[in-house]
N, CA, C and O of each residue as an XYZ file, in Angstrom:
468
protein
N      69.429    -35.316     92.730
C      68.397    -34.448     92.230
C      68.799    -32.983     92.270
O      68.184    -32.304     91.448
N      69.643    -32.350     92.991
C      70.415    -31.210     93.121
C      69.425    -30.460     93.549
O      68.563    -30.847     94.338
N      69.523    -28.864     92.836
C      68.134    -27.818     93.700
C      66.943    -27.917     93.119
O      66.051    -27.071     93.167
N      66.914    -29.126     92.470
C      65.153    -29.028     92.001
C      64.141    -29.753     93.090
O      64.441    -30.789     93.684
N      62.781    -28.980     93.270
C      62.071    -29.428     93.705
C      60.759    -30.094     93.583
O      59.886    -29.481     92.970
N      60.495    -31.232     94.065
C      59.080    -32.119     93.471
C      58.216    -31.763     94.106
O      58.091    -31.327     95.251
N      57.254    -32.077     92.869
C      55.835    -31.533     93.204
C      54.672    -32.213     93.689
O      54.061    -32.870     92.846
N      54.228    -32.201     94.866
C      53.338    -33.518     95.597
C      51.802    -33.069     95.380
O      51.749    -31.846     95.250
N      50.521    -33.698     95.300
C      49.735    -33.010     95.391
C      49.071    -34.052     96.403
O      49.203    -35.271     96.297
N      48.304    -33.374     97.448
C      48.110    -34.126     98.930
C      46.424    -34.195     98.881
O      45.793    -33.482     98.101
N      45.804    -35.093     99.761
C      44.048    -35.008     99.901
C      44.322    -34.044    101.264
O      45.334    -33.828    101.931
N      43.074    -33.620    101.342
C      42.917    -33.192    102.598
C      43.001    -33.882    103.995
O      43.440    -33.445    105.059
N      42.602    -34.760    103.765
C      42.823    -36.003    104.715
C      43.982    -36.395    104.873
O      44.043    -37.179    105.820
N      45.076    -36.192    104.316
C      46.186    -36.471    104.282
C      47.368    -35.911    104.771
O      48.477    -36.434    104.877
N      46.801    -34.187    105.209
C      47.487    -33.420    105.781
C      47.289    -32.332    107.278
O      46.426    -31.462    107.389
N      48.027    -32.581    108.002
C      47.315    -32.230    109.266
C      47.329    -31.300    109.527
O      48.357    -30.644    109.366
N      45.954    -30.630    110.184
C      45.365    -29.505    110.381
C      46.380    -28.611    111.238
O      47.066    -29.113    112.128
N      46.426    -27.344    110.933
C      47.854    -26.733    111.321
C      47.480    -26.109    112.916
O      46.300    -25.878    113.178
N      48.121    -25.957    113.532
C      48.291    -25.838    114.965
C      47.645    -24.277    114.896
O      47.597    -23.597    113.872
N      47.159    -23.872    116.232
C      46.649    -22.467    116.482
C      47.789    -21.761    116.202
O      47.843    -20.759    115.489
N      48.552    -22.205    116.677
C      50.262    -20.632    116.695
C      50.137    -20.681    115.043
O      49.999    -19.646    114.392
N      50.195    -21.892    114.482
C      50.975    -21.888    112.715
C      49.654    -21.074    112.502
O      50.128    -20.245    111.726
N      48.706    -20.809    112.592
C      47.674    -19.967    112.113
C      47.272    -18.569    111.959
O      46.727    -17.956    111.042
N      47.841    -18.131    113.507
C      48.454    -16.888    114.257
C      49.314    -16.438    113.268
O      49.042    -15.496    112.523
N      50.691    -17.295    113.222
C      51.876    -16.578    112.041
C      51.332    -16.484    110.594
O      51.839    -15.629    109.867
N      50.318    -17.303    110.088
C      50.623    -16.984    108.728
C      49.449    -16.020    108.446
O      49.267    -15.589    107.308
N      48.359    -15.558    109.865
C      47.432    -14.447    109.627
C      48.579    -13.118    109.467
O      48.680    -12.379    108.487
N      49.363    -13.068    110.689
C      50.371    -12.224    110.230
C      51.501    -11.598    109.188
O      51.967    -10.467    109.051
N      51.719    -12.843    108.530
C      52.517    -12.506    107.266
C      51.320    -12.224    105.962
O      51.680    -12.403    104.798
N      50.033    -11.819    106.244
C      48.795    -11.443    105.260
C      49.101     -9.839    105.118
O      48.298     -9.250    104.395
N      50.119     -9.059    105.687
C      49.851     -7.756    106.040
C      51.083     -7.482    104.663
O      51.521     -6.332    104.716
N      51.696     -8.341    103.465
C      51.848     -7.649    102.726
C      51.098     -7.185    102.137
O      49.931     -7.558    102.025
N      51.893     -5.757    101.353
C      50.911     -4.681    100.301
C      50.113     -5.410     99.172
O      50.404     -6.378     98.469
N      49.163     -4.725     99.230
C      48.251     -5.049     98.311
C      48.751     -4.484     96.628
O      48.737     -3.288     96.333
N      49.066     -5.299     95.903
C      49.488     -4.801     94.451
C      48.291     -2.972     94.146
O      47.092     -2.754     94.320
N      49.133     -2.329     93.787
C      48.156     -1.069     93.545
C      48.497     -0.559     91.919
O      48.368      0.584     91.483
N      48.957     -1.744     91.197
C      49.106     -0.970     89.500
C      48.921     -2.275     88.881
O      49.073     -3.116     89.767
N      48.690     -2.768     87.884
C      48.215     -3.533     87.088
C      48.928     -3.151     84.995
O      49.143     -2.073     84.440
N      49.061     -4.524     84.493
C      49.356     -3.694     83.354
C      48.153     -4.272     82.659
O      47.746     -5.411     82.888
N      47.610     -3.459     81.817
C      46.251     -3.778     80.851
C      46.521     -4.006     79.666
O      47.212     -3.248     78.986
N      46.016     -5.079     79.253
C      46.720     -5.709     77.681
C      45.274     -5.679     76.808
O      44.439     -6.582     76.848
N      45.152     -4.329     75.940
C      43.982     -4.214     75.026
C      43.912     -5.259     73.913
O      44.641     -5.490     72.949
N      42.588     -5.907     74.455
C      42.376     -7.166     73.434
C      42.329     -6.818     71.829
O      42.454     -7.625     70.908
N      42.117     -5.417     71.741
C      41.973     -5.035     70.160
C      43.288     -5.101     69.640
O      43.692     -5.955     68.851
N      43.899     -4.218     70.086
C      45.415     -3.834     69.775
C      46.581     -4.575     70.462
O      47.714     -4.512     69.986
N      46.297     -5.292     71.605
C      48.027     -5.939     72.484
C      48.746     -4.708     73.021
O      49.783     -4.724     73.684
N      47.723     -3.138     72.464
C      48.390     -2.288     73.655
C      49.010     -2.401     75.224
O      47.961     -2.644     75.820
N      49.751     -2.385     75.961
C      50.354     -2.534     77.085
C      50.797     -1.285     77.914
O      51.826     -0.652     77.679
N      49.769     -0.959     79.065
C      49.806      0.135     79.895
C      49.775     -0.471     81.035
O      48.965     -1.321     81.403
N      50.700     -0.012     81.626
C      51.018      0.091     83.504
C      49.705      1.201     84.185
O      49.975      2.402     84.220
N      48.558      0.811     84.613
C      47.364      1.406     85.383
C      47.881      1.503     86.494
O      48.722      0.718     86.932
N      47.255      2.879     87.319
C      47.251      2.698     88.811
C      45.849      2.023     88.703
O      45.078      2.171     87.755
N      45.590      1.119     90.015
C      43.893      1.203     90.197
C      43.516      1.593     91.494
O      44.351      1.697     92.392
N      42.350      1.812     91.651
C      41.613      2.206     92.636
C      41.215      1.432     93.496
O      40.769      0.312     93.248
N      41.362      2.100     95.005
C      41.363      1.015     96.072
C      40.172      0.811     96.749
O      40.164      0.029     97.700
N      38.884      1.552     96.315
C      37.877      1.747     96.811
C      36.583      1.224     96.210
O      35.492      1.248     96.779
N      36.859      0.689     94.846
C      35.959      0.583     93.689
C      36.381     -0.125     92.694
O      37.612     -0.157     92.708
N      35.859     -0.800     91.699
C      36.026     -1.517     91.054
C      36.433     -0.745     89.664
O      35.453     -0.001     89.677
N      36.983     -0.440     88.731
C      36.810      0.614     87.278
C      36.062     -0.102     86.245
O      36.583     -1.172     85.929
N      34.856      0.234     85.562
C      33.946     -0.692     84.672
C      34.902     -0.437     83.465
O      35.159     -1.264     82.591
N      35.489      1.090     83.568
C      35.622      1.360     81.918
C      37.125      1.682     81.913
O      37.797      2.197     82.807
N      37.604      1.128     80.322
C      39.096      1.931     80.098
C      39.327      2.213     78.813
O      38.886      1.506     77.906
N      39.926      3.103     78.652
C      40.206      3.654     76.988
C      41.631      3.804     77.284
O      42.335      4.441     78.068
N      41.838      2.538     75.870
C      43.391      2.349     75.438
C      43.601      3.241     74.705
O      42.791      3.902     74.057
N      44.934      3.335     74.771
C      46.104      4.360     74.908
C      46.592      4.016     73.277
O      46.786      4.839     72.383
N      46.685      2.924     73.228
C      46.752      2.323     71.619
C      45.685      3.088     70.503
O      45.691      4.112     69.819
N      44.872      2.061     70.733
C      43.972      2.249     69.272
C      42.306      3.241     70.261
O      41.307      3.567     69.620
N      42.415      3.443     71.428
C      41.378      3.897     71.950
C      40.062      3.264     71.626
O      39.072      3.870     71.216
N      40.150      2.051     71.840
C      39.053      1.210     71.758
C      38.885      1.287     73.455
O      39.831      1.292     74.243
N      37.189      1.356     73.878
C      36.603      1.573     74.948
C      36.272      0.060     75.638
O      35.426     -0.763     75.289
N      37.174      0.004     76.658
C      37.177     -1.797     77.341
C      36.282     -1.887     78.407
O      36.521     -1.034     79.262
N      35.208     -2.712     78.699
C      34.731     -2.718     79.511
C      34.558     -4.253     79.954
O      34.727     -5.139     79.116
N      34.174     -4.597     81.460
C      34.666     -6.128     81.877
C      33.796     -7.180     81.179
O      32.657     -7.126     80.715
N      34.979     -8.440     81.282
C      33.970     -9.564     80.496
C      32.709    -10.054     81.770
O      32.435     -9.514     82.842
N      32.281    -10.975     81.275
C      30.611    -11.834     81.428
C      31.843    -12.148     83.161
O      33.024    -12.497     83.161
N      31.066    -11.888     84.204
C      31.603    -12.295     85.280
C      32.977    -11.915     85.945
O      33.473    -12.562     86.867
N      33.427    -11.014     85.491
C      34.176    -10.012     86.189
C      33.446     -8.446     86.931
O      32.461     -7.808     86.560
N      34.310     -8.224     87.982
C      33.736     -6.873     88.474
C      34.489     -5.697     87.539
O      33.783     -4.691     87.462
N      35.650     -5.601     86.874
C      36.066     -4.535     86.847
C      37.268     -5.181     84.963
O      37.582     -6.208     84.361
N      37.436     -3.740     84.893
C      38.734     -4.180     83.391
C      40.049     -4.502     83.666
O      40.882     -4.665     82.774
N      40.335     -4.624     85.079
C      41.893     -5.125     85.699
C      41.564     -6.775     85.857
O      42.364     -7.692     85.673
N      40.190     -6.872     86.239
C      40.049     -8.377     86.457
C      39.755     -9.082     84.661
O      39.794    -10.240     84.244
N      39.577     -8.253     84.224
C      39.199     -9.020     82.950
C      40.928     -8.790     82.035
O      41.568     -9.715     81.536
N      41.173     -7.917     82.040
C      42.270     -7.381     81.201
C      43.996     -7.270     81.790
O      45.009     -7.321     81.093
N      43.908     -7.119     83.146
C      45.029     -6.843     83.820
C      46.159     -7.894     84.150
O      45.744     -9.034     83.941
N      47.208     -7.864     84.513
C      48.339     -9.259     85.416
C      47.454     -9.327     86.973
O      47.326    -10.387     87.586
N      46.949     -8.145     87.410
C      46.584     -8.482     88.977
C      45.445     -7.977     89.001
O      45.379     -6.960     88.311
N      44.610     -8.229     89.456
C      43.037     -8.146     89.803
C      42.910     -7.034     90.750
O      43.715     -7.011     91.680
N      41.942     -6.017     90.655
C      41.683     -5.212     91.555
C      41.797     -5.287     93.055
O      41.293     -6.229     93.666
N      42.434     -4.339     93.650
C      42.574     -4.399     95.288
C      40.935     -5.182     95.887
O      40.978     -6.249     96.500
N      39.823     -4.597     95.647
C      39.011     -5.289     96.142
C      38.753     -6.711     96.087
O      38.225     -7.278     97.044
N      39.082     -7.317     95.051
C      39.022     -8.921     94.467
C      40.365     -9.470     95.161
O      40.374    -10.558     95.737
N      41.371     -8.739     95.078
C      43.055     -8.895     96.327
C      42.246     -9.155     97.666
O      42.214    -10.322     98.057
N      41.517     -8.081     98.491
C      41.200     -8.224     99.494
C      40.355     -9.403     99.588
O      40.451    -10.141    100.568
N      39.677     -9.599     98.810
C      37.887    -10.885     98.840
C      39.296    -12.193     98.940
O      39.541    -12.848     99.953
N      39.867    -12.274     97.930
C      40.963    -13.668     98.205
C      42.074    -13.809     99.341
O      42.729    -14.780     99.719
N      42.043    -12.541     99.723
C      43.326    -12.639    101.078
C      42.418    -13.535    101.999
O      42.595    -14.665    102.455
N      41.169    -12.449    102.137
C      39.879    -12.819    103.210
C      39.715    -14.377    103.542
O      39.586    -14.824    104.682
N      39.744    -15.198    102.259
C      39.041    -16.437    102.094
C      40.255    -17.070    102.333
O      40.176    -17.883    103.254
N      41.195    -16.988    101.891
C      42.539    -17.735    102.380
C      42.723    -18.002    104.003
O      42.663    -19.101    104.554
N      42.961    -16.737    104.623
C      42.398    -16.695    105.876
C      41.588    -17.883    106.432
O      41.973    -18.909    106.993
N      40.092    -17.352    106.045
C      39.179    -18.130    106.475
C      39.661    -19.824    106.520
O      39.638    -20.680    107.405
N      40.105    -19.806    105.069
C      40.620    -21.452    104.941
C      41.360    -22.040    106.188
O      41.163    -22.971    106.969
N      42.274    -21.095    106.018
C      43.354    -21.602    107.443
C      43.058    -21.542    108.355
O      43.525    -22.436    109.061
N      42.113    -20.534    109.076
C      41.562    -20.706    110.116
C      40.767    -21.723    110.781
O      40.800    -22.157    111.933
N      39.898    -22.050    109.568
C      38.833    -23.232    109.657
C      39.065    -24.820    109.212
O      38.386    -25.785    108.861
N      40.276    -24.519    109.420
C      40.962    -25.825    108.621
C      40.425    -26.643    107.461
O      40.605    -27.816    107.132
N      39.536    -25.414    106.822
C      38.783    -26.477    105.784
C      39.414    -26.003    104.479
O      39.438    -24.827    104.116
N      40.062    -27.320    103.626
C      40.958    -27.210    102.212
C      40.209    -27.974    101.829
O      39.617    -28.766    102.561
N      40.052    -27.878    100.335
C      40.050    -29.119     99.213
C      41.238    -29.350     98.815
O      41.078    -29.423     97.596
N      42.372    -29.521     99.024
C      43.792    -30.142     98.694
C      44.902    -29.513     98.763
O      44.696    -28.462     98.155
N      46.107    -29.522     99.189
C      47.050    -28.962     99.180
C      48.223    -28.920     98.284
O      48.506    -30.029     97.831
N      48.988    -27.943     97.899
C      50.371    -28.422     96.790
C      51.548    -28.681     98.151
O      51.240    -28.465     99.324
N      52.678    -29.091     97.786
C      53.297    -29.519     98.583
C      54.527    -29.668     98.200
O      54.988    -30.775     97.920
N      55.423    -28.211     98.122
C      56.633    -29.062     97.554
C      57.361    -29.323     98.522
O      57.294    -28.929     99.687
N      58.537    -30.451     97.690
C      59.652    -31.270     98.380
C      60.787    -31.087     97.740
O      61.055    -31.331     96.563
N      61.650    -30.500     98.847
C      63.231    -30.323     98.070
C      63.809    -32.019     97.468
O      64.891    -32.133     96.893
């Protein structure tokens, strides 16, 4: 099979709840940076801009650089990085680090991926 690796998909029941230390280490490896630029792809035009975003707030509004059509988020997004961007606003970064966490902590998954060399 050489360097490819297979792809398992596991029940929860199937995989054992990870030890206090393994929990400890992987709260610790959470302390990479939070993405702080995003590129915004204007649905009018396919314009393509590298954004900083803001780490405090969500941005409702953006005016492309292209055709200056005024973007604002779709039905169930907080912000135009979550609707428009590669990476979702630092705050929506932080809400999913949070819950990941929580997961591991509480040992509660709905399923795991699992690869195998």
């Amino acid at each position: 099979m050489g360097d490819r690796a297979s792809v398992i998909f596991a029940a929860p029941d199937e995989i054992a709840k990870p030890s206090k230390a393994d929990v400890e280490m992987r709260k610790s490896r959470r302390s990479c940076p939070m993405e702080l630029q995003s590129t915004i792809t204007c649905p009018e035009c396919g314009h393509l801009a590298l954004e900083a975003m803001p780490t405090d707030a969500c941005q409702f509004y953006y005016h492309c650089k292209g055709c200056g059509a005024r973007l604002k988020p779709k039905t169930g997004d907080c912000c135009v990085f979550c609707s428009y961007g590669l990476v979702p606003c630092p705050p929506v970064q932080a809400g999913m680090a949070a819950r990941a966490a929580d997961a591991l902590s509480s040992g509660k998954t709905t399923g795991s991926l699992v690869l195998v060399p």
